[in-house]
N, CA, C and O atoms as a CHARMM CRD file, in Angstrom:
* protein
*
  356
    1    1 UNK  N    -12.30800  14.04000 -13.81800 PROA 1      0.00000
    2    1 UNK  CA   -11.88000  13.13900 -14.85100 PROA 1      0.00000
    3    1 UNK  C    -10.47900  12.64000 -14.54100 PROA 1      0.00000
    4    1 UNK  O     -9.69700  13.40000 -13.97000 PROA 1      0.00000
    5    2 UNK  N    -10.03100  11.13300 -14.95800 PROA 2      0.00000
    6    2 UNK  CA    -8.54300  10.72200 -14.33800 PROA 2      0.00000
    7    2 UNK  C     -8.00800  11.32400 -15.18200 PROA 2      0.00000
    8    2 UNK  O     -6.82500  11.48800 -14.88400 PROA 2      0.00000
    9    3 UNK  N     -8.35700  11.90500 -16.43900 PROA 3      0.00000
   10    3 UNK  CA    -7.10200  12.72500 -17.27700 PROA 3      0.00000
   11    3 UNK  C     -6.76200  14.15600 -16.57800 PROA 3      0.00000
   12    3 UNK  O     -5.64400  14.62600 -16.78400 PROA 3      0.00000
   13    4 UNK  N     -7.49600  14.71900 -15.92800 PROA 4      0.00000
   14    4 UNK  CA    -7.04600  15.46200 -15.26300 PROA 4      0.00000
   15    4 UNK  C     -6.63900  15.77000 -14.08800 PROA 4      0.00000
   16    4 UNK  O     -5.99900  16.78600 -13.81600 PROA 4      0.00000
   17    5 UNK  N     -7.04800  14.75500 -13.17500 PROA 5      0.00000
   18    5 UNK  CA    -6.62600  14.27900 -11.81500 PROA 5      0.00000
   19    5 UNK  C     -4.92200  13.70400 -12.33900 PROA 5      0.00000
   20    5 UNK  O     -4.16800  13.74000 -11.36600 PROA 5      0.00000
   21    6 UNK  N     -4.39500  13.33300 -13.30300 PROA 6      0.00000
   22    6 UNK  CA    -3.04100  13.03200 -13.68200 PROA 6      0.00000
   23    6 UNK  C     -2.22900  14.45300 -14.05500 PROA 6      0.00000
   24    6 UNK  O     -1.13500  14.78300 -13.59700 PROA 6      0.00000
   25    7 UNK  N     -2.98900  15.14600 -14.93200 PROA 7      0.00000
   26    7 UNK  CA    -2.31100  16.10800 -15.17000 PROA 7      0.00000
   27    7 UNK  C     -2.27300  17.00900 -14.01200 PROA 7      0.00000
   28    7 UNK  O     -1.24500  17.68600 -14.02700 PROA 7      0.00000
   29    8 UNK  N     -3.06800  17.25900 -12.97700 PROA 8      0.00000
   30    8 UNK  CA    -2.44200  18.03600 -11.73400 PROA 8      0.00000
   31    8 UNK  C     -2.22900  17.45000 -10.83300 PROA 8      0.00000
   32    8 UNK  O     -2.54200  18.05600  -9.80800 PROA 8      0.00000
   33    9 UNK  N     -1.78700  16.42200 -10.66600 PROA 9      0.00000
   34    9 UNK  CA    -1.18100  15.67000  -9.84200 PROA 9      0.00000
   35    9 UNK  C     -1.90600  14.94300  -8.80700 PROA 9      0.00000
   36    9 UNK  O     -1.46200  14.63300  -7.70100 PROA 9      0.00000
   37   10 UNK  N     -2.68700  14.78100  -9.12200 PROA 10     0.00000
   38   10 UNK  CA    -4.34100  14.69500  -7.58700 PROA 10     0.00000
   39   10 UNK  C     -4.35700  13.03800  -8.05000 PROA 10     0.00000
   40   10 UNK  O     -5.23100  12.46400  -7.40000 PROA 10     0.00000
   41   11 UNK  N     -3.68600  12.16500  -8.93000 PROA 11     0.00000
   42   11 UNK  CA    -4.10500  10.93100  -9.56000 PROA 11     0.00000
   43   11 UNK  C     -3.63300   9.72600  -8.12000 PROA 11     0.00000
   44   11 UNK  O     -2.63900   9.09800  -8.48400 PROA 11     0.00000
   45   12 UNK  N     -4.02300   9.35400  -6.88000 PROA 12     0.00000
   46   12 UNK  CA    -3.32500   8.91000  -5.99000 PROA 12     0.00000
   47   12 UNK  C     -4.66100   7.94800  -5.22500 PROA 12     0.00000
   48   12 UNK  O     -5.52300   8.20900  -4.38600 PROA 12     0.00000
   49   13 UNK  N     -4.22300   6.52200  -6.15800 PROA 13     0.00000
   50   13 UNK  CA    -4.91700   5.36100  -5.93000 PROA 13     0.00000
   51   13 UNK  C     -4.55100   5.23100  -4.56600 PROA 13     0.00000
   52   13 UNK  O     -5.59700   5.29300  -3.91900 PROA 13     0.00000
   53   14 UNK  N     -4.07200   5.15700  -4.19500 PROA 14     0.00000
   54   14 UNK  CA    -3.60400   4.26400  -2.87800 PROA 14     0.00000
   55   14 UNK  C     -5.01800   5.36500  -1.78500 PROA 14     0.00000
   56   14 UNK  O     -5.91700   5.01100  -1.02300 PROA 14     0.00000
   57   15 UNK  N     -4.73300   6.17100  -2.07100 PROA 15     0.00000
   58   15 UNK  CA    -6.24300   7.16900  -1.27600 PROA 15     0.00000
   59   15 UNK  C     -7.57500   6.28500  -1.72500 PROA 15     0.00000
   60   15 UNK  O     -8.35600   5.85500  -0.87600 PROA 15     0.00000
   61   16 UNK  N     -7.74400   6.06900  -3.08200 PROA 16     0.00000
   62   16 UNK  CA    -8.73200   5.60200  -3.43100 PROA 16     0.00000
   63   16 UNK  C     -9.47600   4.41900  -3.01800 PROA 16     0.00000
   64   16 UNK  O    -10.62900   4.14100  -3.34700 PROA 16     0.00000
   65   17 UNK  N     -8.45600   3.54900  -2.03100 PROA 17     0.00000
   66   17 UNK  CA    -8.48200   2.38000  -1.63300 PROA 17     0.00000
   67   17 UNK  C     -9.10000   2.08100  -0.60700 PROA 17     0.00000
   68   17 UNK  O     -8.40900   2.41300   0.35600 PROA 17     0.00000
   69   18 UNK  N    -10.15800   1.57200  -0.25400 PROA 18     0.00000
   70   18 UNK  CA   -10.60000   1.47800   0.96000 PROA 18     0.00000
   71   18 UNK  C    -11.14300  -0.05500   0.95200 PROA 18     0.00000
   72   18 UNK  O    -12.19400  -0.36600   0.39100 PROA 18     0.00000
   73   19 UNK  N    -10.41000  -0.86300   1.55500 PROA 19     0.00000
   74   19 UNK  CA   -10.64400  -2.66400   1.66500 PROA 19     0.00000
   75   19 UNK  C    -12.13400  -2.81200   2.15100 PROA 19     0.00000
   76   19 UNK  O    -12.69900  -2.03300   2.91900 PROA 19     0.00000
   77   20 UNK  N    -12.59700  -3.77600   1.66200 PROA 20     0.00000
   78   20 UNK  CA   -13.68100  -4.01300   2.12500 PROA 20     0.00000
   79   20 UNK  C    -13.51900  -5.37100   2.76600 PROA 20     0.00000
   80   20 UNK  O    -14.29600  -5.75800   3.63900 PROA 20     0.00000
   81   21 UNK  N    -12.77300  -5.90000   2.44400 PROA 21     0.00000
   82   21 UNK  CA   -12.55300  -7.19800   2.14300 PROA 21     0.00000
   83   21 UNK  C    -12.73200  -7.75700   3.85900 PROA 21     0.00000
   84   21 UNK  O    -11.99100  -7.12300   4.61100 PROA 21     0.00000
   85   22 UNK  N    -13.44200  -8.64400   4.43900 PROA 22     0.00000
   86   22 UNK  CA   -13.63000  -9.03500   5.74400 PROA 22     0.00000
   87   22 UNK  C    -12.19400  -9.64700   6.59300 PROA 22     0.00000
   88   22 UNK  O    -11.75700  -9.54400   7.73900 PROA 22     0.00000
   89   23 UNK  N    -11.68100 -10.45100   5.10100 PROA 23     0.00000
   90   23 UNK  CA   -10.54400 -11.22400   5.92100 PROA 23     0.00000
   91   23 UNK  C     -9.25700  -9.40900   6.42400 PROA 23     0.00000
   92   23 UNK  O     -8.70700  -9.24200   7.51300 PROA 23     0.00000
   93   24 UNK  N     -9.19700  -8.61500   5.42800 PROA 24     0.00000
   94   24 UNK  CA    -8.93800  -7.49400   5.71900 PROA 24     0.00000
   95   24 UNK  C     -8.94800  -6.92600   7.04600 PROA 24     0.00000
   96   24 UNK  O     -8.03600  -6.74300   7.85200 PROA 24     0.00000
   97   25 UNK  N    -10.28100  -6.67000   7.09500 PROA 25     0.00000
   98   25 UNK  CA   -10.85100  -6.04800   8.18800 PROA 25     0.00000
   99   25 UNK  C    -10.20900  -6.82900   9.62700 PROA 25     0.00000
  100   25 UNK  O     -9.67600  -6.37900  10.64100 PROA 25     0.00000
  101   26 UNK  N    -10.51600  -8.09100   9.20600 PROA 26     0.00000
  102   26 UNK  CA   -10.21000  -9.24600  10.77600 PROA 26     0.00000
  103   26 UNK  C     -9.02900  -8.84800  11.23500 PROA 26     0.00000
  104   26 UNK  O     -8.91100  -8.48000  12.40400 PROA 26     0.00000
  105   27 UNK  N     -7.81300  -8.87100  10.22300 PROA 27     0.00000
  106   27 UNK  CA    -6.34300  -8.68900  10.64800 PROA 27     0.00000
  107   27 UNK  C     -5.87900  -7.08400  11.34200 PROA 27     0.00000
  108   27 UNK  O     -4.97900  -6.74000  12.10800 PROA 27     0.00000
  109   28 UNK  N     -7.14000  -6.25100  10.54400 PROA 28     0.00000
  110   28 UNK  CA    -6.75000  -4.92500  11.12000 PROA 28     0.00000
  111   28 UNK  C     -7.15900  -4.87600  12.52200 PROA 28     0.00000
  112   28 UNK  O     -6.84000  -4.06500  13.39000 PROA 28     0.00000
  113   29 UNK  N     -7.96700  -5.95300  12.58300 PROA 29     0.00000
  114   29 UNK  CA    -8.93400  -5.59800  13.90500 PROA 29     0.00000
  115   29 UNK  C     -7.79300  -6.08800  15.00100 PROA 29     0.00000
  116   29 UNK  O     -7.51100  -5.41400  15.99100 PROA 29     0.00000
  117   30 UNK  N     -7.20000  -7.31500  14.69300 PROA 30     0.00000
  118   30 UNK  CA    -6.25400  -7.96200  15.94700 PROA 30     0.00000
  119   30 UNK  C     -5.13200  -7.17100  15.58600 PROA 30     0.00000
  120   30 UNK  O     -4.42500  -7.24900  16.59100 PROA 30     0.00000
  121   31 UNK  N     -4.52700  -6.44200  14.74700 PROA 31     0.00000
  122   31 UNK  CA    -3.68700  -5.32900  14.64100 PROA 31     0.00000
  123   31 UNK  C     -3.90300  -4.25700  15.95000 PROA 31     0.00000
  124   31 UNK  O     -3.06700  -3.80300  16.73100 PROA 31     0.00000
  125   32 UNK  N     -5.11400  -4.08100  15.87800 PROA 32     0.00000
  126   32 UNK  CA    -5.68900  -2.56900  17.16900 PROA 32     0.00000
  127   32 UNK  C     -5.50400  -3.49000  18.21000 PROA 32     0.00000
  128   32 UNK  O     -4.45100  -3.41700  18.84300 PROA 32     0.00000
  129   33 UNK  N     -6.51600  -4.53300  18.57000 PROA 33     0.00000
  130   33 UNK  CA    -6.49800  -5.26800  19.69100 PROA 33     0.00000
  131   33 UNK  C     -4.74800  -5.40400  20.67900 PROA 33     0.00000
  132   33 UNK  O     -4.37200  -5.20400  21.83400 PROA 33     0.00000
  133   34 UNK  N     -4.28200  -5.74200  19.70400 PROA 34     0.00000
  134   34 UNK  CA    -2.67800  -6.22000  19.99500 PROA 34     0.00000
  135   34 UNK  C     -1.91900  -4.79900  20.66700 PROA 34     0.00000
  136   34 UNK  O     -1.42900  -4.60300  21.77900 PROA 34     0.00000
  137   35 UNK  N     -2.06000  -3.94900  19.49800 PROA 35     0.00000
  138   35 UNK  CA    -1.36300  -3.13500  20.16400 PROA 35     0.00000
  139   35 UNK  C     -1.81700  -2.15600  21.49700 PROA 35     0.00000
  140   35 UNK  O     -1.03100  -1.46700  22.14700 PROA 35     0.00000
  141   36 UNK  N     -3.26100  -2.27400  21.72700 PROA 36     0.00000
  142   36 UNK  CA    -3.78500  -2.05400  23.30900 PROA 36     0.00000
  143   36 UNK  C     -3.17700  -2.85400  23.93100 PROA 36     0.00000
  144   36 UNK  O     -2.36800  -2.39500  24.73800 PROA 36     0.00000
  145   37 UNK  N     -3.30200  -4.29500  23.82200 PROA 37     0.00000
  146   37 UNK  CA    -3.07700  -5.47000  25.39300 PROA 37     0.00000
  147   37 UNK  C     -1.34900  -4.55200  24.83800 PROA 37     0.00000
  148   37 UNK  O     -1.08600  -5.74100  25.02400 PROA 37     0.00000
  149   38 UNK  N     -0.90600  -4.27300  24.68700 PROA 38     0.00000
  150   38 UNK  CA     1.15700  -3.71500  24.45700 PROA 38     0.00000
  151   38 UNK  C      0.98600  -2.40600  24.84400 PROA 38     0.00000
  152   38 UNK  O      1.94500  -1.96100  25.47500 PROA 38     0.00000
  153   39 UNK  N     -0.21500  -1.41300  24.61300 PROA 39     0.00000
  154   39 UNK  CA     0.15900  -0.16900  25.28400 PROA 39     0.00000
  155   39 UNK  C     -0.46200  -0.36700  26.84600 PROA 39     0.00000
  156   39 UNK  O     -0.55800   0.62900  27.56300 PROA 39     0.00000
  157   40 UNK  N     -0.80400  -1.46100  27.25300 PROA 40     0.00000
  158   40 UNK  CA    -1.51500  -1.81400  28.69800 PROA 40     0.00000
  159   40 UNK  C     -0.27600  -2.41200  29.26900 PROA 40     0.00000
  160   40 UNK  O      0.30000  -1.66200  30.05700 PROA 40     0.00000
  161   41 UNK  N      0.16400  -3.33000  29.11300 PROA 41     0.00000
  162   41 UNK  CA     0.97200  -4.08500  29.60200 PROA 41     0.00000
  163   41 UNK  C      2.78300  -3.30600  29.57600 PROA 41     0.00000
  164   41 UNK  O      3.31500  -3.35500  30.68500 PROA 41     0.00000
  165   42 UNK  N      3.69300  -2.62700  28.40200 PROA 42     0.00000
  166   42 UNK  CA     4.32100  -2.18600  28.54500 PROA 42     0.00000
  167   42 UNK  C      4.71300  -0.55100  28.90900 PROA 42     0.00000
  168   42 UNK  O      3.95300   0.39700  28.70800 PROA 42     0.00000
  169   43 UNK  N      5.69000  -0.49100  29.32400 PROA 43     0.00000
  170   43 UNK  CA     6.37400   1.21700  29.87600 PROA 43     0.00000
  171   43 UNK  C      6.13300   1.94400  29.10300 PROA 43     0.00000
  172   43 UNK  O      6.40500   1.49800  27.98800 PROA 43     0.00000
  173   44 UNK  N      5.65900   3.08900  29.08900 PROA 44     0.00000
  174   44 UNK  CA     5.30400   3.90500  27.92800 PROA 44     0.00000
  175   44 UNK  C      6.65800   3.86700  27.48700 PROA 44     0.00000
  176   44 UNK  O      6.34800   4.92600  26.94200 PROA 44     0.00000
  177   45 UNK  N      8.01000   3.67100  27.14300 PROA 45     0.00000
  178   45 UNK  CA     9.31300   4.26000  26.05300 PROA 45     0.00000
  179   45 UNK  C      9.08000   2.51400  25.71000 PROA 45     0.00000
  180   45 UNK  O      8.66300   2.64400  24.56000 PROA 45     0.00000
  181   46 UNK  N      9.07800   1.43000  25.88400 PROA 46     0.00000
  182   46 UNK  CA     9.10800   0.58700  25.36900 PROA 46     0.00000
  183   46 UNK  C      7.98300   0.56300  24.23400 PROA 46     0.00000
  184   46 UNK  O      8.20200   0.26800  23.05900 PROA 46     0.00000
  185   47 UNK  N      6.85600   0.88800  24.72200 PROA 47     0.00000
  186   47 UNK  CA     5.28500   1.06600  23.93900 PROA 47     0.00000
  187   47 UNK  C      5.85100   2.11300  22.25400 PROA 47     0.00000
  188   47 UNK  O      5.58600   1.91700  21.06800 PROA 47     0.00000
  189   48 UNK  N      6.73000   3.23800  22.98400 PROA 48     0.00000
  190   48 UNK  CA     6.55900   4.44400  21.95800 PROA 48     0.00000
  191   48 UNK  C      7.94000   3.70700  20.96100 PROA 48     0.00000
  192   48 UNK  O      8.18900   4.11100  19.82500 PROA 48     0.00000
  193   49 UNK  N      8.75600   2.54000  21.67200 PROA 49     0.00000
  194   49 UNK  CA     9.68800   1.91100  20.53300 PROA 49     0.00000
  195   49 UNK  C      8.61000   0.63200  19.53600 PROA 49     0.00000
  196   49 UNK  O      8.85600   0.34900  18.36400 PROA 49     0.00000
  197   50 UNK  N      7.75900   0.18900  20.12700 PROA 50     0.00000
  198   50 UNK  CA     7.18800  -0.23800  19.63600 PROA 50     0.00000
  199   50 UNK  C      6.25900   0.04000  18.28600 PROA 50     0.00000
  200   50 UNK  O      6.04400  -0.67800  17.30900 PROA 50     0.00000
  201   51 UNK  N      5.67500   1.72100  18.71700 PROA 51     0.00000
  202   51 UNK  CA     5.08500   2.19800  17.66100 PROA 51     0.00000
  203   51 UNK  C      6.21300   2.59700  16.73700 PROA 51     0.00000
  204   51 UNK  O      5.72900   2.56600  15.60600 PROA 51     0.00000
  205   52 UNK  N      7.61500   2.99400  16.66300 PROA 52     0.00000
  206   52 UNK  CA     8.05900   3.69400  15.92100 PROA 52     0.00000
  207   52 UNK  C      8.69500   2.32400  14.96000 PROA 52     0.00000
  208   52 UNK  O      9.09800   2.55400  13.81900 PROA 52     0.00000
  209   53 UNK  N      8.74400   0.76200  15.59000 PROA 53     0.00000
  210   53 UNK  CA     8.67900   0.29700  14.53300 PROA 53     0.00000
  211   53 UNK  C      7.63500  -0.12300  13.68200 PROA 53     0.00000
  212   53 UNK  O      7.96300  -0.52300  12.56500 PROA 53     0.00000
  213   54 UNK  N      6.72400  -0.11300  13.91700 PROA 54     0.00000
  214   54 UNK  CA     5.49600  -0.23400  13.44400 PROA 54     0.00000
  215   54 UNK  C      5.41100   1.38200  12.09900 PROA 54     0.00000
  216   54 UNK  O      4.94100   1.35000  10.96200 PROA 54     0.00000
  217   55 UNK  N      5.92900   2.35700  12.68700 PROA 55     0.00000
  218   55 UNK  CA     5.60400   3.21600  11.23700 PROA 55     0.00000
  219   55 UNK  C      7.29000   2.95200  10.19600 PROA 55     0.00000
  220   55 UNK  O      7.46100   3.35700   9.04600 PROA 55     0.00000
  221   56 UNK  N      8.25700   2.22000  11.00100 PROA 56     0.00000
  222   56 UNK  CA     9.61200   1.63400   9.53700 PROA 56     0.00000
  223   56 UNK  C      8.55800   1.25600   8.97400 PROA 56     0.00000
  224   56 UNK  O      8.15500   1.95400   8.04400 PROA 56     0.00000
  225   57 UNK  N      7.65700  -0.15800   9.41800 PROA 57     0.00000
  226   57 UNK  CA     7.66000  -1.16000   8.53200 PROA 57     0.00000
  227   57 UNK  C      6.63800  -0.69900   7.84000 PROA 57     0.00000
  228   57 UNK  O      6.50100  -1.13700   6.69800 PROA 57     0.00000
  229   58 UNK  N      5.64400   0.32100   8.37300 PROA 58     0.00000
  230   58 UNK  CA     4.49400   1.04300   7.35300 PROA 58     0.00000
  231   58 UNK  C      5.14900   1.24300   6.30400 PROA 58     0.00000
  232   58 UNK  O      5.07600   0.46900   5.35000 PROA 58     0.00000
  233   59 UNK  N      6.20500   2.75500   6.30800 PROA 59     0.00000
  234   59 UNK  CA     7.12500   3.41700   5.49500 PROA 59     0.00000
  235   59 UNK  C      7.37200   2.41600   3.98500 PROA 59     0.00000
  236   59 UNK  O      7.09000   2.66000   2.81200 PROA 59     0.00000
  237   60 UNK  N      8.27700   0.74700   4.90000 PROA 60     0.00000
  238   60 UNK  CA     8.68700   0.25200   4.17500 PROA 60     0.00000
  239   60 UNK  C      7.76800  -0.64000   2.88700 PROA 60     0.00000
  240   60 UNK  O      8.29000  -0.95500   1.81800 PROA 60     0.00000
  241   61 UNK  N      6.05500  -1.00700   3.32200 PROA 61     0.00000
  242   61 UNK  CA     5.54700  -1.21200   2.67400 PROA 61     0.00000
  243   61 UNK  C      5.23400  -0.41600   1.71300 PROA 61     0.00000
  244   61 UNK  O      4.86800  -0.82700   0.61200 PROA 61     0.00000
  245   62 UNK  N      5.32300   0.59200   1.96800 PROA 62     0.00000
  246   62 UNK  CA     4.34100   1.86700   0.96000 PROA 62     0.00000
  247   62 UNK  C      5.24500   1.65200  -0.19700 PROA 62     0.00000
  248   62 UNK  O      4.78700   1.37100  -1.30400 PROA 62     0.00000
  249   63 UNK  N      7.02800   1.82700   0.11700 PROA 63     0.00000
  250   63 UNK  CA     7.95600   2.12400  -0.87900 PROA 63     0.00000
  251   63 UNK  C      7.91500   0.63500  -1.84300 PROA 63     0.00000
  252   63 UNK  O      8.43100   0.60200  -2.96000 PROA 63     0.00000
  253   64 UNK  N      7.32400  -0.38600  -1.31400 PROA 64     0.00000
  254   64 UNK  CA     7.37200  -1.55000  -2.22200 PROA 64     0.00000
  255   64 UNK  C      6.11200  -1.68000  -2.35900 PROA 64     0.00000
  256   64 UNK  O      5.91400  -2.74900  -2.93600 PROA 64     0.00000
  257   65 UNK  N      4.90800  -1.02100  -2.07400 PROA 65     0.00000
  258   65 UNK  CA     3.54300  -1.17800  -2.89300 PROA 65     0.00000
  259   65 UNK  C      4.00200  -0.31700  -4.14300 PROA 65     0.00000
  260   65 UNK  O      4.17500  -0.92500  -5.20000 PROA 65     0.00000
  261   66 UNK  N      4.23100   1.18100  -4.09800 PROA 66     0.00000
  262   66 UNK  CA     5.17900   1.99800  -4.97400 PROA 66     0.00000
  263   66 UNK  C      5.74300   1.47400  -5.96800 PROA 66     0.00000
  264   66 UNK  O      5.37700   1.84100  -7.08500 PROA 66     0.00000
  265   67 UNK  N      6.79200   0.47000  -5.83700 PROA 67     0.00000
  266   67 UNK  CA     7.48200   0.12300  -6.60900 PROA 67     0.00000
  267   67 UNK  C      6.87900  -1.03000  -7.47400 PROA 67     0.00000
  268   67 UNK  O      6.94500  -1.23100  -8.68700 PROA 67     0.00000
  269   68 UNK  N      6.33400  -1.64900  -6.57500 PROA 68     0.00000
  270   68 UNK  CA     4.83000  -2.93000  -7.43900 PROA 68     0.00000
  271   68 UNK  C      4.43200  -2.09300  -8.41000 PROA 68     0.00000
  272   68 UNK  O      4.75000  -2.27000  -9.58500 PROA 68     0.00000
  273   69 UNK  N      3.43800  -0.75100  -7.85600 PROA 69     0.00000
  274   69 UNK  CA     2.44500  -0.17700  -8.49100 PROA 69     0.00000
  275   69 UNK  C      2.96000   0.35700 -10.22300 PROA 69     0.00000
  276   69 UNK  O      2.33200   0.46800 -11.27500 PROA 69     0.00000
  277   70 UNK  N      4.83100   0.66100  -9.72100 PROA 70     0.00000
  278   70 UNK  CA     5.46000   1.31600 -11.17900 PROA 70     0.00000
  279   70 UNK  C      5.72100  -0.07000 -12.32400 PROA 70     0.00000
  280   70 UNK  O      5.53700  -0.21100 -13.53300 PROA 70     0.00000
  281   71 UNK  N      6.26700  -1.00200 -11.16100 PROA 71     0.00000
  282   71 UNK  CA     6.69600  -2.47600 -11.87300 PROA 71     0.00000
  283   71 UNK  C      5.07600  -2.88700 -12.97800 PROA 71     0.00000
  284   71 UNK  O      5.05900  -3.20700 -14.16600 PROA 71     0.00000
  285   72 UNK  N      4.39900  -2.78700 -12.42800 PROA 72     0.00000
  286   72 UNK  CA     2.93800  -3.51900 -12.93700 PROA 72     0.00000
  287   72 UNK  C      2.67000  -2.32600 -14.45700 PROA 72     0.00000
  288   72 UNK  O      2.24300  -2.68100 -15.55600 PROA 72     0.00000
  289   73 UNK  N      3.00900  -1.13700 -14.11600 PROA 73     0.00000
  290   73 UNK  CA     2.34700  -0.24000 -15.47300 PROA 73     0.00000
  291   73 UNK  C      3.68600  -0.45500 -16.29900 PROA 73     0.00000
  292   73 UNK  O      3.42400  -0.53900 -17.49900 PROA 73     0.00000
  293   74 UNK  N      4.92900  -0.55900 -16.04400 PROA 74     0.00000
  294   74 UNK  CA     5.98300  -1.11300 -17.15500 PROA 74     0.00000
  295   74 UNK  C      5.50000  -2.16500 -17.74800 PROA 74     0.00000
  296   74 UNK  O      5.54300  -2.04600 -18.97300 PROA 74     0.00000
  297   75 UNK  N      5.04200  -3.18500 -17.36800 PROA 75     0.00000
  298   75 UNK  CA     5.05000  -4.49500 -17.35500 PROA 75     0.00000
  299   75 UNK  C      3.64500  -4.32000 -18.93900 PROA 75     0.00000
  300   75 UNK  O      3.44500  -4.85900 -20.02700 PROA 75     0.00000
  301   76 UNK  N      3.01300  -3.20400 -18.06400 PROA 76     0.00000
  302   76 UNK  CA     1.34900  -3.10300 -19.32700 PROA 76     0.00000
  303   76 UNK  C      1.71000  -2.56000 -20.32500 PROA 76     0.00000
  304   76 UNK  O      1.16500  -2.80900 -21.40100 PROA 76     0.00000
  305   77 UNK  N      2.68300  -1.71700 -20.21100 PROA 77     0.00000
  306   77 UNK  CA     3.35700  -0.91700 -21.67200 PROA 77     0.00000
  307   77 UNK  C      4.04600  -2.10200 -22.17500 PROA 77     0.00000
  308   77 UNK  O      3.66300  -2.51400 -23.27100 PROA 77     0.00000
  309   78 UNK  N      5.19600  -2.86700 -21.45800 PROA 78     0.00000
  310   78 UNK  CA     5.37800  -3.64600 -22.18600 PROA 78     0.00000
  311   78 UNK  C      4.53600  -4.82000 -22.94900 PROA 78     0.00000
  312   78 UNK  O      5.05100  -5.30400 -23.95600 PROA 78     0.00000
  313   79 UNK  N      3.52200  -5.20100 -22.60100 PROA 79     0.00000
  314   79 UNK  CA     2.27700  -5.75900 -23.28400 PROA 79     0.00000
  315   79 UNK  C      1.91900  -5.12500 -24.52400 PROA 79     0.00000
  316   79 UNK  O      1.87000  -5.65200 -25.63600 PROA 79     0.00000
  317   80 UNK  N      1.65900  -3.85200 -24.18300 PROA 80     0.00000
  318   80 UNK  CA     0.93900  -3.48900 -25.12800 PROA 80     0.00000
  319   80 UNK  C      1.87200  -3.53600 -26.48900 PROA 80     0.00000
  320   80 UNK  O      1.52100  -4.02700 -27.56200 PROA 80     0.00000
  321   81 UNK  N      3.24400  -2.86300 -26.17700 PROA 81     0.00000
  322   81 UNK  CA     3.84400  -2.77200 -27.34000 PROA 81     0.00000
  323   81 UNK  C      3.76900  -3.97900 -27.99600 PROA 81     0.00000
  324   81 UNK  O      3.91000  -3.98700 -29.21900 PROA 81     0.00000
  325   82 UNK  N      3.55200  -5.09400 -27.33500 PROA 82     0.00000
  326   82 UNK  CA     3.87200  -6.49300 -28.34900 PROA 82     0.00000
  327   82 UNK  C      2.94700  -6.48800 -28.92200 PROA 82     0.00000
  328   82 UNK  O      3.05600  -6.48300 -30.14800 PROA 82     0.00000
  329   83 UNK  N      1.40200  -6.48600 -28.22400 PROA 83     0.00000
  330   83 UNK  CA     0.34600  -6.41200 -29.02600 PROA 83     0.00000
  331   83 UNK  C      0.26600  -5.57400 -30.08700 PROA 83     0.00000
  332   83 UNK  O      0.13200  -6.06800 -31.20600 PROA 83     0.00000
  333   84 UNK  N      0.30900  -4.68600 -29.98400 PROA 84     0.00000
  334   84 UNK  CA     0.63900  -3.58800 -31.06400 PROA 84     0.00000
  335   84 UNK  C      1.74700  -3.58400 -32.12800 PROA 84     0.00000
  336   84 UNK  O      1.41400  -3.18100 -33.24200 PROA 84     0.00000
  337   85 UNK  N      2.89300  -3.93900 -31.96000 PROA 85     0.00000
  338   85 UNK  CA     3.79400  -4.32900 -32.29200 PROA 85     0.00000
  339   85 UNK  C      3.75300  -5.81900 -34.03200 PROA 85     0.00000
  340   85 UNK  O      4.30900  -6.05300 -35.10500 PROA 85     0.00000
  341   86 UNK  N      2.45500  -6.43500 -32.93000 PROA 86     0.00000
  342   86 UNK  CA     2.31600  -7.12700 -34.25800 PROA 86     0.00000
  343   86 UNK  C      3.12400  -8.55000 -34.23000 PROA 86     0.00000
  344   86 UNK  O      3.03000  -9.41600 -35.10000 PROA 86     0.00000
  345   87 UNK  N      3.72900  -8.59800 -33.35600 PROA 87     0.00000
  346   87 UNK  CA     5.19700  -9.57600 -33.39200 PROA 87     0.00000
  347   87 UNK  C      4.51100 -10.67400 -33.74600 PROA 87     0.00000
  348   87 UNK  O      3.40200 -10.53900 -34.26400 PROA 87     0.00000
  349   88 UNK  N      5.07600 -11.98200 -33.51800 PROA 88     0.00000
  350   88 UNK  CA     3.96300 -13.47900 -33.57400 PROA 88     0.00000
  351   88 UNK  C      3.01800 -13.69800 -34.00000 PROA 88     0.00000
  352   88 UNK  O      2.27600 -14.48000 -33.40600 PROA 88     0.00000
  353   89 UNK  N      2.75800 -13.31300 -34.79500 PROA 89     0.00000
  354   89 UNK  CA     1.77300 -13.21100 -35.99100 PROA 89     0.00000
  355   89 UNK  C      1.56000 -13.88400 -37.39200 PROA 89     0.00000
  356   89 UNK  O      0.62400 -13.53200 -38.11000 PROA 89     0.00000
């Protein structure tokens, strides 16, 4: 149940996520592609600088999907209270 997957901490959409979406899929696909023809073509320490920016900019998405994900449930509380609230009425 999500009421209890929240209360012990197990509540973690981003796991839950699995794209289906084709245009998705396409970009991941020339994502892999790309970085073979780069681990073929460059020195392995150039290759392994390559991957390590590739996990910043992972890192850096996660912390601003994160921060979306908190921005968006403020945003619903703040909804709701108006609705509830009664205001404009």
């Amino acid at each position: 149940m999500i009421l209890e997957d929240l209360y012990y901490g197990s509540l973690r959409p981003n796991e839950r996520m699995k794209p289906n979406d084709p245009e998705s899929r396409r970009i991941n696909q020339r994502i892999i592609d790309s970085l073979e023809m780069l681990k073929e073509r460059l020195p392995k320490e150039d290759f392994d600088q390559v991957e390590e920016l590739l996990e910043l900019h992972s890192e850096s998405c996660s912390l601003h999907s994160a921060l979306s994900f908190i921005q968006g449930y403020k945003i619903g509380a703040l909804m709701m209270i108006e609705v509830f609230s009664g205001e404009r009425e």
